[in-house]
C-alpha positions as CSV (number, residue, x, y, z in Angstrom):
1,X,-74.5,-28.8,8.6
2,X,-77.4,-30.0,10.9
3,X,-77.2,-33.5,9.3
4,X,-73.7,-33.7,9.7
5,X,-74.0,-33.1,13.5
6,X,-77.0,-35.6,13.7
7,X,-74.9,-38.2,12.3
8,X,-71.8,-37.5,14.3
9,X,-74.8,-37.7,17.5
10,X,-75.6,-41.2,16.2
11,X,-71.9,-42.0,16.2
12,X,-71.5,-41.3,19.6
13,X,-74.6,-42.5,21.0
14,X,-73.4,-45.9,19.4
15,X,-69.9,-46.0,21.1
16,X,-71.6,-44.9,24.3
17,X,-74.0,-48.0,24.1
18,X,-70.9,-50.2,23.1
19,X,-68.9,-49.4,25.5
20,X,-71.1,-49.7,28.3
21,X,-72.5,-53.1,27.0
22,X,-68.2,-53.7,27.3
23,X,-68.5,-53.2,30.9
24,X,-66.9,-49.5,30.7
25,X,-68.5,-46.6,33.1
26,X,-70.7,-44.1,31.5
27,X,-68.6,-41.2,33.5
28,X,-65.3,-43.2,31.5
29,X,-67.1,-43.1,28.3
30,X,-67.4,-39.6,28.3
31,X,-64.2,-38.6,28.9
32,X,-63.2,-41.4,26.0
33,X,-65.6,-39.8,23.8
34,X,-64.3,-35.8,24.7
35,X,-60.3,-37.1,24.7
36,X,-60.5,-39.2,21.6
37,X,-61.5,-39.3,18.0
38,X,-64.3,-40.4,17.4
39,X,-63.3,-42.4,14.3
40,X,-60.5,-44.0,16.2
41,X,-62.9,-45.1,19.1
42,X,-65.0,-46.8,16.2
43,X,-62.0,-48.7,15.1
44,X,-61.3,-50.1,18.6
45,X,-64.7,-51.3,19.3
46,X,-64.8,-53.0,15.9
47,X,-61.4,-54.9,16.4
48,X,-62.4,-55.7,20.2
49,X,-65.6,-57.3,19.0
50,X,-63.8,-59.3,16.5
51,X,-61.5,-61.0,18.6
52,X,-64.0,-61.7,21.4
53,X,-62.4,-61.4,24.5
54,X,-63.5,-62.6,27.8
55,X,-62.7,-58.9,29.0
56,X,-64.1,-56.6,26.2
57,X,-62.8,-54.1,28.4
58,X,-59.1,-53.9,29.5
59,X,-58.8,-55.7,25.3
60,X,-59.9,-52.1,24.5
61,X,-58.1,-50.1,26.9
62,X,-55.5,-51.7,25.9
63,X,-55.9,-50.9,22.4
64,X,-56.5,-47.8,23.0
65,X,-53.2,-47.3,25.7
66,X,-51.3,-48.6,22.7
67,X,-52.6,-46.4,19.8
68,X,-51.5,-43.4,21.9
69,X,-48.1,-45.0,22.8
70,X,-48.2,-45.5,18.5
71,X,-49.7,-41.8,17.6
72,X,-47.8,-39.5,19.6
73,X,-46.3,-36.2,19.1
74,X,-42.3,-36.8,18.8
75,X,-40.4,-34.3,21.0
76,X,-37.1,-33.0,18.9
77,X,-35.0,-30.8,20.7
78,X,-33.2,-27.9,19.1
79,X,-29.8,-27.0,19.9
80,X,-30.2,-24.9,22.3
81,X,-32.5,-27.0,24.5
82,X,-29.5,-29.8,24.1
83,X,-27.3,-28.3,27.2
């Protein structure tokens, strides 16, 4: 248990340090870090280095802004809700 939380530590230690080297706040970071998987914040930051941007940045906000758009919860209302 203690060297699962040491390694999840490490994780997000290294997307803090990524992020910021992006050109990201640290007080943005954190609320990334608390709002968002952790795994899925990995996965950004990979892609975004990959391509290279000129604007690390808004290319992984926008990555992000679109995951969310991609990953959420669909709304079906029953019948009642319908009138």
């Amino acid at each position: 248990m203690r060297a699962e939380r040491e390694r999840r530590r490490k994780r997000i230690k290294r997307i803090e340090t990524d992020l910021v080297k992006f050109g990201i706040s640290t007080g943005t970071v954190r609320n990334l870090i608390y709002c968002y998987p952790v795994g899925l914040l990995e996965k950004l930051i990979s892609t975004t280095e990959k391509r290279q941007s000129e604007e690390p940045a808004t290319y992984f906000l926008n990555g992000l802004k679109r995951s969310k758009i991609k990953h959420r919860i669909q709304y079906n209302p029953t019948e009642d809700e319908d009138t």
